[in-house]
C-alpha positions in Angstrom: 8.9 -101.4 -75.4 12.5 -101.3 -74.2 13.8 -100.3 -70.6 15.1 -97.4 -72.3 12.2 -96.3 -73.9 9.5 -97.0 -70.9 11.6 -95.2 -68.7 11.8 -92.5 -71.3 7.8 -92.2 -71.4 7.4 -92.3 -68.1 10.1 -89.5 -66.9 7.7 -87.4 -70.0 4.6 -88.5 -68.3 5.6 -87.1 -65.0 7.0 -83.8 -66.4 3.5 -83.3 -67.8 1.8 -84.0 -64.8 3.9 -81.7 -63.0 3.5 -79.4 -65.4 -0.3 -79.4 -65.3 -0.9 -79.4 -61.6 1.1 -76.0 -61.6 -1.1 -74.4 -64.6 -3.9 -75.4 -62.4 -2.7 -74.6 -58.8 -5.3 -73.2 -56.5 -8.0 -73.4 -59.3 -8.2 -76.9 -59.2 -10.3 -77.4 -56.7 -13.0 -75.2 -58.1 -13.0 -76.5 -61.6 -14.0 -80.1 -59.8 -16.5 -78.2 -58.2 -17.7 -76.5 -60.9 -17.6 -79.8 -63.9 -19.3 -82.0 -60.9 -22.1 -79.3 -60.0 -22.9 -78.7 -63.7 -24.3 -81.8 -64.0 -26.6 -82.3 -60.4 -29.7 -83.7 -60.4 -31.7 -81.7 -57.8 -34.8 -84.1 -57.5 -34.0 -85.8 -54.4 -33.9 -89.5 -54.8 -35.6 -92.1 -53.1 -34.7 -95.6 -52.2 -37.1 -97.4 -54.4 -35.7 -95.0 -57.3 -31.6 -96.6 -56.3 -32.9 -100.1 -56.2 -34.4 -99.5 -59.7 -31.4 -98.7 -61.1 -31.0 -94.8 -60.5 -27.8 -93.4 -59.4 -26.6 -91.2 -56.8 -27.3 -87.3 -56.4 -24.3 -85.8 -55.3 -23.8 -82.5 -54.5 -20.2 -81.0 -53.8 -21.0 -78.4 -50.9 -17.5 -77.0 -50.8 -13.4 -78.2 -51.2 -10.4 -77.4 -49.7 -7.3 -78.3 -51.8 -3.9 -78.3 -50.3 -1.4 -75.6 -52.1 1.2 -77.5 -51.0 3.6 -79.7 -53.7 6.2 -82.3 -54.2 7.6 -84.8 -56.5 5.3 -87.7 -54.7 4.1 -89.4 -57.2 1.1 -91.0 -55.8 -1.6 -90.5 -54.4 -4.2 -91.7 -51.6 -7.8 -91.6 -52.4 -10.7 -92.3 -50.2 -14.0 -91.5 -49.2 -16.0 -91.4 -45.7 -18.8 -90.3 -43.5 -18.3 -87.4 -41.1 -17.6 -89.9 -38.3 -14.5 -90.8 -39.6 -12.4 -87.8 -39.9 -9.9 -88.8 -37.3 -8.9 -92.0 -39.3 -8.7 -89.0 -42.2 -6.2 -87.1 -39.8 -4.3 -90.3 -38.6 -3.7 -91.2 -42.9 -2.7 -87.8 -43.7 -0.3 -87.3 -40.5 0.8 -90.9 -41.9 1.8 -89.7 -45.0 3.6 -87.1 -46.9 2.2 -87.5 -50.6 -1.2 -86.3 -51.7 -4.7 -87.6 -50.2 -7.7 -87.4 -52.0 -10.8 -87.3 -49.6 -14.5 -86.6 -50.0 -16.5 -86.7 -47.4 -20.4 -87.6 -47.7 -23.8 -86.2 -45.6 -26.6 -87.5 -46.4 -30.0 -84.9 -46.0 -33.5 -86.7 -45.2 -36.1 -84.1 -46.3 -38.8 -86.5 -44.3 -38.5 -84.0 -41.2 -36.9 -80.8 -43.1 -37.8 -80.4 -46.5 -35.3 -77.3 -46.3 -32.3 -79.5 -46.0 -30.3 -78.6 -49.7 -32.8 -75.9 -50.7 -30.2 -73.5 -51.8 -28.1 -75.9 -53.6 -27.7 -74.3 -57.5 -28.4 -76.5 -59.8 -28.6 -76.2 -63.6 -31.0 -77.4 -65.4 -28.6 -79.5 -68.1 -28.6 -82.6 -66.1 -29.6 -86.2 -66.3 -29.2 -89.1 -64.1 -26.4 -91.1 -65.8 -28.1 -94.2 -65.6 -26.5 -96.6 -68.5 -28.2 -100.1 -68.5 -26.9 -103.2 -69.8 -30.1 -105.6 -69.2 -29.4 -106.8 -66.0 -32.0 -108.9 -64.5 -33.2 -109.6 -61.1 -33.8 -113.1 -59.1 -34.8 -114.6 -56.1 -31.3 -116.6 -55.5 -28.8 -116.2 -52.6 -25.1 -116.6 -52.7 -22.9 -116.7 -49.9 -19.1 -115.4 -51.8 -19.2 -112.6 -49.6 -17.1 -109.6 -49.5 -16.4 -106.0 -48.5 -17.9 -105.9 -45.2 -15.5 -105.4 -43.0 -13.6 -102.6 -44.2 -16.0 -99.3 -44.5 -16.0 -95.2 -44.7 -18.0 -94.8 -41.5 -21.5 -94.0 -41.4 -20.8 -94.5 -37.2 -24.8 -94.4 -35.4 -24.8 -91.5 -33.4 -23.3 -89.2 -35.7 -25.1 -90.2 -39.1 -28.5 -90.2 -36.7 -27.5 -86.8 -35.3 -26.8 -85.8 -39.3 -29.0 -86.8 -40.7 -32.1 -85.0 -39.2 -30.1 -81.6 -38.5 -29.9 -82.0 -34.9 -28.1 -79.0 -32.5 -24.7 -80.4 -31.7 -21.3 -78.4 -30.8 -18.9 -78.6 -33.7 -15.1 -80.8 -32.5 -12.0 -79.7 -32.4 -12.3 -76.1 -30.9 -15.5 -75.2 -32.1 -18.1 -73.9 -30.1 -21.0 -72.1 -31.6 -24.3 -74.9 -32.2 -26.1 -75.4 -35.5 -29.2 -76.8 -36.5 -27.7 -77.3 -40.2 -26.4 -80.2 -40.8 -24.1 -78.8 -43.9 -22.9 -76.0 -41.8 -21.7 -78.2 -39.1 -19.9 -80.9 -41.9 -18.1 -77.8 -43.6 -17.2 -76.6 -40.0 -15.8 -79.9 -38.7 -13.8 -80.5 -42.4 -12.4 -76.8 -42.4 -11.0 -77.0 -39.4 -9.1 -80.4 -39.7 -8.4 -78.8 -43.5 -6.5 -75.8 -41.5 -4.8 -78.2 -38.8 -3.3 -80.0 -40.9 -2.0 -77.3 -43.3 -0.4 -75.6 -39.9 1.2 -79.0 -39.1 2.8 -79.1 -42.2 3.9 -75.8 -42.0 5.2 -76.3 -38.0 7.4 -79.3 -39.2 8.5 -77.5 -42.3 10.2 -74.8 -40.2 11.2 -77.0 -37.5 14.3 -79.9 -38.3 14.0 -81.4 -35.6 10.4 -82.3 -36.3 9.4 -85.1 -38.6 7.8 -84.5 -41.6 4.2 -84.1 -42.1 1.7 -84.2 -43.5 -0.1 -85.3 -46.8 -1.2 -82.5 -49.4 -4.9 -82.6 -48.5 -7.6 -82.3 -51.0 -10.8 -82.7 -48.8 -14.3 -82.4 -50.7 -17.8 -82.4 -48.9 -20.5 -83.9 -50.8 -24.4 -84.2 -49.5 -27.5 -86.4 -50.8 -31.1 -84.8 -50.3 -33.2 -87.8 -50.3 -37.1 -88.1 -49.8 -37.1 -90.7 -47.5 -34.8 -91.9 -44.9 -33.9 -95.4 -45.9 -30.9 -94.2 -48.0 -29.0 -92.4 -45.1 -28.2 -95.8 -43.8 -26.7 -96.9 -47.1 -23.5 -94.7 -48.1 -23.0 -94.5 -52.0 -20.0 -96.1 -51.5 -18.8 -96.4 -55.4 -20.1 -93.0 -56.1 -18.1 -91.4 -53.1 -14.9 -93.2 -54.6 -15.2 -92.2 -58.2 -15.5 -88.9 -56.6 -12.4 -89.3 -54.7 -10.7 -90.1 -57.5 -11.5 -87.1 -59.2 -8.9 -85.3 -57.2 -6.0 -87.3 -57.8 -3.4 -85.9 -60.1 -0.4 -88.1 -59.9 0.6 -90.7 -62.4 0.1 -93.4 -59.9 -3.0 -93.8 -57.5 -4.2 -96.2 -54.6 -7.9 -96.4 -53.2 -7.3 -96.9 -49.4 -10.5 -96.9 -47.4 -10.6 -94.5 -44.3 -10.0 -97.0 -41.9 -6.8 -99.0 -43.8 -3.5 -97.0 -42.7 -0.4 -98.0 -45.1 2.8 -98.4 -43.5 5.3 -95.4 -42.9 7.4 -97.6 -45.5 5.6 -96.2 -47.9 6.8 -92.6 -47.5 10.6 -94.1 -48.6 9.3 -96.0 -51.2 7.4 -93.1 -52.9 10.7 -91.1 -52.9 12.8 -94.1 -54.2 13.2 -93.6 -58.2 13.9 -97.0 -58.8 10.4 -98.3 -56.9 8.6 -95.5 -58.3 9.9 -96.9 -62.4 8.9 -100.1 -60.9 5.5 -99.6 -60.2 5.0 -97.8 -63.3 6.1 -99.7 -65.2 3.8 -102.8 -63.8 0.6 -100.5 -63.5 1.0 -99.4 -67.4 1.6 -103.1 -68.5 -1.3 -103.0 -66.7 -0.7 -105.1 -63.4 -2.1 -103.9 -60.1 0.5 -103.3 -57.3 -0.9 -105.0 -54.2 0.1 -105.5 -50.4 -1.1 -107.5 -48.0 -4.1 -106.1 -45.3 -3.3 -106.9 -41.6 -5.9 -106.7 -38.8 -5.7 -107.2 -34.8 -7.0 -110.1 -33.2 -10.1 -110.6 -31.5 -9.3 -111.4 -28.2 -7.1 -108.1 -27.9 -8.3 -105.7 -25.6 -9.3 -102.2 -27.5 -5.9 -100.3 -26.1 -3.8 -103.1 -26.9 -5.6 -103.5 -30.3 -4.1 -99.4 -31.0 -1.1 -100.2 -29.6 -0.7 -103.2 -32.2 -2.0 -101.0 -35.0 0.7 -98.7 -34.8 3.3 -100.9 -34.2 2.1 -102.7 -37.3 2.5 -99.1 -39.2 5.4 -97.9 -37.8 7.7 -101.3 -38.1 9.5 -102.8 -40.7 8.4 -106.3 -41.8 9.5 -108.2 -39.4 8.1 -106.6 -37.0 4.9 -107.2 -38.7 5.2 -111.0 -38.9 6.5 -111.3 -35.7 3.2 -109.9 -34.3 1.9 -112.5 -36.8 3.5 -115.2 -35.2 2.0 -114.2 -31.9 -1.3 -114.3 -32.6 -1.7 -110.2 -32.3 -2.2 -109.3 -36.4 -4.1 -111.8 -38.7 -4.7 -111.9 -42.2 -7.7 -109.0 -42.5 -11.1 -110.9 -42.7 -9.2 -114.7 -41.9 -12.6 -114.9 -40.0 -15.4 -114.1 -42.1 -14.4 -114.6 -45.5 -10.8 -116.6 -46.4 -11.2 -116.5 -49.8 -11.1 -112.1 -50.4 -7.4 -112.6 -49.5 -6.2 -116.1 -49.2 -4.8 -115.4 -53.0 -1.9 -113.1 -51.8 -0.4 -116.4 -49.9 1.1 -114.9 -46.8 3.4 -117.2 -46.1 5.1 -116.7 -49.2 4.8 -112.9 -48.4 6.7 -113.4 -45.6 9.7 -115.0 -47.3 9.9 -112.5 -50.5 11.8 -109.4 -50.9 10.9 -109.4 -54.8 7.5 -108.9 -56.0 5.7 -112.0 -56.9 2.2 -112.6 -59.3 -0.7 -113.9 -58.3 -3.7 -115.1 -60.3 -7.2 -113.6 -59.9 -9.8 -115.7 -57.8 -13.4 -115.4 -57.5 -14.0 -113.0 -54.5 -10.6 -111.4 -54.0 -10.5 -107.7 -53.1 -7.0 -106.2 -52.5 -6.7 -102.9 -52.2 -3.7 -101.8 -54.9 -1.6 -99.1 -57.1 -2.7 -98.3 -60.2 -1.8 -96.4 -63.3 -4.1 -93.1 -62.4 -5.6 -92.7 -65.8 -6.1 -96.5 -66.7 -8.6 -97.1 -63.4 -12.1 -97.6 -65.1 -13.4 -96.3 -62.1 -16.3 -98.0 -59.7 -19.9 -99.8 -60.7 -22.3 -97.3 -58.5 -25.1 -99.1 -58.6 -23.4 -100.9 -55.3 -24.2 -98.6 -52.7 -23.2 -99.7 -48.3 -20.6 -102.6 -47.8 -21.6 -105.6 -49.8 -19.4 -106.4 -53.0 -18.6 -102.8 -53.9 -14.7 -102.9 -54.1 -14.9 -106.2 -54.9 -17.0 -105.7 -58.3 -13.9 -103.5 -59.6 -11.1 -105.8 -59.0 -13.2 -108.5 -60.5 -13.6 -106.3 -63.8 -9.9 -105.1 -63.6 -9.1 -109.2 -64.1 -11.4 -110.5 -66.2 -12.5 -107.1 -68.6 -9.2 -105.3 -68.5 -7.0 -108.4 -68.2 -5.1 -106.9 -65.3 -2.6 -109.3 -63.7 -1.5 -109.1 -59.4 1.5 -107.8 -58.7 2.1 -108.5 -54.8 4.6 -106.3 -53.3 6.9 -107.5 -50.4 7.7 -104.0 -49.0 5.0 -102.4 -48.3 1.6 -103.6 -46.5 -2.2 -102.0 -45.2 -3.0 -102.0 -41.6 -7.0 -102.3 -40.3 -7.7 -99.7 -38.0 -10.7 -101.5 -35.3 -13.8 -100.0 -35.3 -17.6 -100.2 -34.5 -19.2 -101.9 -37.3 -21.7 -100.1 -39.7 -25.6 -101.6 -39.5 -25.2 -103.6 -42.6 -22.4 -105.3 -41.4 -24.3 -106.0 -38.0 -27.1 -107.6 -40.4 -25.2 -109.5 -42.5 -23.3 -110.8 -39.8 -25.9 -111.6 -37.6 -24.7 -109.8 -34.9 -27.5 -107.4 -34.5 -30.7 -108.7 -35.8 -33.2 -106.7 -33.4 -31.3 -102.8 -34.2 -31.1 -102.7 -30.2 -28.9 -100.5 -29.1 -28.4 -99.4 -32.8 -30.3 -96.7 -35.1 -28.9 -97.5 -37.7 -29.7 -101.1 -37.7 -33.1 -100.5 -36.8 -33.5 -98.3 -39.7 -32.3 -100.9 -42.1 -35.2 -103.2 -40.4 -37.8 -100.9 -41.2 -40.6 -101.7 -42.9 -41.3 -101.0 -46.7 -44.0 -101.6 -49.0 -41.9 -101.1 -52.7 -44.2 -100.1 -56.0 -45.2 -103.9 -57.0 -47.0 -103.6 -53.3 -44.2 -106.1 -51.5 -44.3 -105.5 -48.1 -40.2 -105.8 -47.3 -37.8 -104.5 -45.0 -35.3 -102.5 -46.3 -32.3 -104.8 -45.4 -34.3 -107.1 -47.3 -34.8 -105.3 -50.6 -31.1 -104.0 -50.6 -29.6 -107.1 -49.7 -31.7 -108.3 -52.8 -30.4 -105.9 -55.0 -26.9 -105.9 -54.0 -27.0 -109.7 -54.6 -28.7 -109.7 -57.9 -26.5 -107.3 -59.3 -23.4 -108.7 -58.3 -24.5 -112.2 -59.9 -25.5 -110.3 -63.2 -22.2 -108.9 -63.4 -20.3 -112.0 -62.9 -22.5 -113.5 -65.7 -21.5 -110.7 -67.8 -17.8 -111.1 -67.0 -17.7 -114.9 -67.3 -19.5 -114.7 -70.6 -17.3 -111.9 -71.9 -20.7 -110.0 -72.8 -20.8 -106.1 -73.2 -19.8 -104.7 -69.2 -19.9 -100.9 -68.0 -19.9 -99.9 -64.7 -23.0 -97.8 -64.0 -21.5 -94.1 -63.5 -23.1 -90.8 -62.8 -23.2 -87.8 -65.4 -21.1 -86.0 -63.3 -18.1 -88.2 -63.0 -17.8 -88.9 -66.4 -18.6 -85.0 -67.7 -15.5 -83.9 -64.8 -13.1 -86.6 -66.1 -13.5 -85.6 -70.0 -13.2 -81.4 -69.2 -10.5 -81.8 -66.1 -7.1 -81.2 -67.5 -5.5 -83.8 -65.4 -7.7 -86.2 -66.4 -6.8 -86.2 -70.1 -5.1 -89.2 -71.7 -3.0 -86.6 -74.2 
């Protein structure tokens, strides 16, 4: 296809886009709602039932879609527990495109079978389970990945959650509930409202800087029969459902705690970048930039203070921090090999893009081509391997190729890690001081009458399915990601989710 031509499709791809997101306008929001719901499973789910292959039951409580538009044409997706909403208000403040966001509770029926009750539900539904004979063994493997960066799932908050404890809603509430869904819609309404009347403040004030992203904020919840679940966040099911709400050509996955540079917000609005990317993503190439994180040995202000100097400064700035041992490569520490591939020092000496070949165990975050992501494997729940499984198929299914881009780069907000994390690291092995850990230690006798724990069995499962997978890829045998009934029923009826 000739410059001329691509250029040509794209400026009619866009045009369309726009076109659509006007027909839809303030419906949008409850046509997701409405495709995703028509498909819920209301049999709550139990952990045995997710290690045996069962997918996620997510219910969408409520959305709030930003009326808000521009010519941005990309958009921020991402998905978190309630705990993380401020690292949801520091990305949207960040930036002025669309954001994508859906937010997850999970409901342990264990001490209130009432939680979810009045959910409505039909009764056309199915689990969207589609197997492709993966096996299970006893083997371990040590290419570890995606622990570090996560959507929350903090220990107070989730414990508080989850069993519908009286707290006092943030952020100028002050009435108590003892419902847990009541208090998430609360606390995502009223950062929904702030930010809109931001937006609006700096919109009728010059002197203000812009702000802030176009927010499309979903709540989803997860009745389960017993708690071991709650501690492990359907992380590939929350993403998929993120990226339901993206209607721009181009899209990124940035996790909750991963702030892109203010850069970006020239680059998006930068018509020459913009036929760049898209005309990498389409080829189709991933657009990738580098992920920073503090150092260590930095105090916690000075870590922030870092942070948003890494955000808010140009390049050089950046690797001058580098040099001074106050950034690092994000996860140098615990696993070189998920980003060792973008070769930093070269990155530091480009201002063109540059390829990079796929390696075993990379995970960048990137740009794509909206409608050419084949979404997330959900049968990887918590933070082992799940973003790491789809940039692994993106290479070696869909023979994308890694576009790194020298303008533009990913900072790691600092953070308390989840339990998982703690386990797999080591640094918590007793859940002291930690709920959440000492959930994942509890006991569990599974259906074969194995007495486990369930960090044990999921860590067993996680691991088995990741090694299947690789098989699959290597061998160039049949490979689906495993994803629910409603995902795939709201991308074939959502208008901006068809190909035509």
């Amino acid at each position: 296809m000739s410059m001329v031509s691509h250029s040509r499709v794209v400026a009619l791809v866009f045009m369309l886009e726009a076109w659509i997101i006007c027909a839809v306008g303030a419906d949008e929001a409850n046509m997701l709602r409405s495709c995703w719901n028509a498909k819920y499973n209301p049999t709550p789910i139990m952990f045995e039932e997710w290690i045996s292959g069962h997918p996620a039951r997510l219910y969408m409580v409520d959305a709030w879609w930003s009326s808000r538009r521009n010519s941005i044409p990309l958009t921020i997706f991402t998905m978190m527990s309630l705990d993380r909403l401020s690292m949801l208000e520091s990305q949207c403040r960040g930036y002025i495109g669309p954001i994508s966001a859906a937010v997850y509770i999970p409901l342990v029926l264990e001490r209130d079978p009432s939680l979810g009750s009045d959910f409505k539900a039909t009764s056309d539904h199915d689990d969207g389970v589609e197997r492709h004979g993966y096996g299970r063994d006893d083997e371990n493997d040590d290419n570890y990945g995606d622990g570090d960066s996560d959507g929350g799932e903090g220990d107070n908050e989730v414990a508080n959650v989850l069993v519908g404890r009286r707290r006092h809603i943030q952020g100028g509430y002050n009435e108590s509930h003892t419902d847990p869904v009541a208090l998430a819609r609360a606390k995502l309404q009223n950062l929904f409202h702030l930010m809109e009347a931001e937006a609006a403040r700096a919109a009728g004030n010059n002197s203000l800087p812009g702000c802030c992203c176009q927010l499309r904020l979903m709540l989803y919840a997860e009745r389960m029969s017993d708690s071991p679940l709650a501690t492990i966040m359907p992380t590939n099911s929350m993403r998929n459902a993120a990226m339901l709400g993206a209607t721009t050509p181009l899209s990124a996955m940035f996790d909750a705690d991963l702030a892109p540079c203010t850069n970006i917000n020239d680059l998006v609005q930068n018509a020459s970048w913009v036929q760049y990317i898209s005309k990498e993503t389409t080829r189709p190439s991933i657009c990738i930039p580098p992920a920073w994180e503090t150092r260590g040995h930095l105090q916690p202000n000075s870590k922030n203070v870092v942070v948003q100097r890494a955000i808010t400064g140009i390049k050089a700035d950046v690797l001058d921090m580098w040099a001074r041992s106050e950034l690092q490569v994000f996860q140098v520490n615990v696993c070189k090999h998920c980003h060792k591939t973008f070769d930093h020092s070269r990155w530091a000496k480009e201002d063109m893009p540059y390829t990079v070949q796929h390696t075993l165990g990379f995970e960048p975050w990137g740009i794509l081509w909206r409608l050419r992501d084949p979404g997330y494997d959900e049968r990887f729940r918590g933070w082992l391997y799940d973003k790491q499984t789809h940039v692994e198929a993106l290479a070696r299914k869909h023979r994308y190729t890694f576009t790194v881009l020298p303008d533009l780069w990913v900072v790691h907000r600092p953070h308390k890690k989840v339990g998982i994390v703690q386990l797999y690291r080591r640094s918590n092995t007793t859940g002291e001081g930690s709920r959440e850990v000492e959930a994942l230690l509890r006991p569990v006798v599974l259906s074969n009458g194995k007495n486990t724990t369930v960090y044990t069995a999921y860590r067993h499962y996680m691991d088995s399915m990741r090694r299947t997978l690789r098989s699959a890829l290597a061998s160039r045998q049949p490979y689906e990601p495993q994803q629910n009934a409603q995902f795939l029923h709201c991308k074939s009826v959502l208008p901006w989710w068809q190909q035509g």
